[in-house]
C-alpha positions in Angstrom: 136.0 66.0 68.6 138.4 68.5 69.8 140.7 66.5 71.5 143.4 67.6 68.8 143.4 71.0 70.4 144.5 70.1 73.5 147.8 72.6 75.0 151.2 71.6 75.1 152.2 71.5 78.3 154.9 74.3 79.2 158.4 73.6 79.5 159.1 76.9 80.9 161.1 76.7 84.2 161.7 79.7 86.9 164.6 81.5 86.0 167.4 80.8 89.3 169.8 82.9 90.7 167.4 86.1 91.2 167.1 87.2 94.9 165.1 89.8 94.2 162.2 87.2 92.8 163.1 84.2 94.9 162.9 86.8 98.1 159.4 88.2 96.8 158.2 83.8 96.1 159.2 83.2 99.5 156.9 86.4 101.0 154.3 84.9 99.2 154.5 81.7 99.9 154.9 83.0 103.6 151.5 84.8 103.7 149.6 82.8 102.0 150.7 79.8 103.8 149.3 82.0 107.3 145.7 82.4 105.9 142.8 80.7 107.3 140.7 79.3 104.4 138.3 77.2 107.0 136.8 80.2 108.8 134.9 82.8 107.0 135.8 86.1 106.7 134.8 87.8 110.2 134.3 91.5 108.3 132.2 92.7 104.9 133.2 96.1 103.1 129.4 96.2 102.8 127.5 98.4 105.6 124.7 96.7 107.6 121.6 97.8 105.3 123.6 97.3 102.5 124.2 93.9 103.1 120.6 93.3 104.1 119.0 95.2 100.7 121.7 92.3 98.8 120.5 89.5 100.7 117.1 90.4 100.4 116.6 91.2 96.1 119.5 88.0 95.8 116.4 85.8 97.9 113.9 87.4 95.9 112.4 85.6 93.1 110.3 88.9 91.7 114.2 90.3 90.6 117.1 89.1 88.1 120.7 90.0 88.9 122.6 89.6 86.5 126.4 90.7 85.3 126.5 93.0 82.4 128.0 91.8 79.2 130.8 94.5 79.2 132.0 97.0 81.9 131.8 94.6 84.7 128.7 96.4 86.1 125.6 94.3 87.6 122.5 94.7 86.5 119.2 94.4 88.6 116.0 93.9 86.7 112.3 93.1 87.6 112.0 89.4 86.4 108.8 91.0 84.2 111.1 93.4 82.8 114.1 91.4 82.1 111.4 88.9 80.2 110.6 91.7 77.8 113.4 92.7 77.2 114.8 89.2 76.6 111.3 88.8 73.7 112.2 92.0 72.2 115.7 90.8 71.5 115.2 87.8 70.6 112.0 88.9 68.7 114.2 91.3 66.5 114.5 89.7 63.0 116.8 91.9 61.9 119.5 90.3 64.5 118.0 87.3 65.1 116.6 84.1 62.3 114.0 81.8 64.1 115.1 78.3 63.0 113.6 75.0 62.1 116.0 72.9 63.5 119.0 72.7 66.3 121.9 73.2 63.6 124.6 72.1 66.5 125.5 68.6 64.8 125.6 70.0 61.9 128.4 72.8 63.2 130.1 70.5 65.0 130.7 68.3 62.5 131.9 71.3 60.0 134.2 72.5 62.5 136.0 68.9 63.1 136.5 68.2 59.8 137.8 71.5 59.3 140.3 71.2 62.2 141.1 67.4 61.3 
């Protein structure tokens, strides 16, 4: 249904006759052509224990880790905690209206024959 919204392609072209730019393209292209994507990196910024404490709540199915919604922070909750909170949210009827139906057809629908 929302084919019709699909982008133009761009007709833009690189502007020519700039050495600054086409010198700084060519670096690029220079480095990144010398990288190694097969192996894996051979160092972490992470210390020893810090990668360990990671590893160990990311394999551990008692916590949640999750990215904040703003900020770019990560959050780490107990998975009994982040239940709760997730019921009291949800639970709050002054943000949220419990529903007798899945309206999605229904929005769908509005919102292609608007855009049609």
């Amino acid at each position: 249904p929302f084919s019709c919204l699909q982008r133009t392609p761009s007709t833009w072209t690189l502007p020519r006759n700039l050495p600054a730019l086409e010198l700084f393209i060519q670096n690029c292209r220079w480095e990144i052509n010398r990288l190694d994507f097969s192996t894996p990196l051979s160092h972490s910024n992470l210390s020893s224990p810090k990668r360990t404490a990671i590893d160990s709540l990311r394999n551990n199915p008692d916590w949640v880790i999750k990215p904040t919604d703003k900020g770019g922070a990560v959050v780490v909750w107990r998975v009994d905690h982040f239940k709760a909170e997730a019921a009291r949210q949800l639970l709050d009827t002054s943000s949220y209206l419990t529903l007798d139906h899945d309206p999605t057809d229904e929005h769908q629908a509005t919102i292609s024959s608007t855009i049609t």
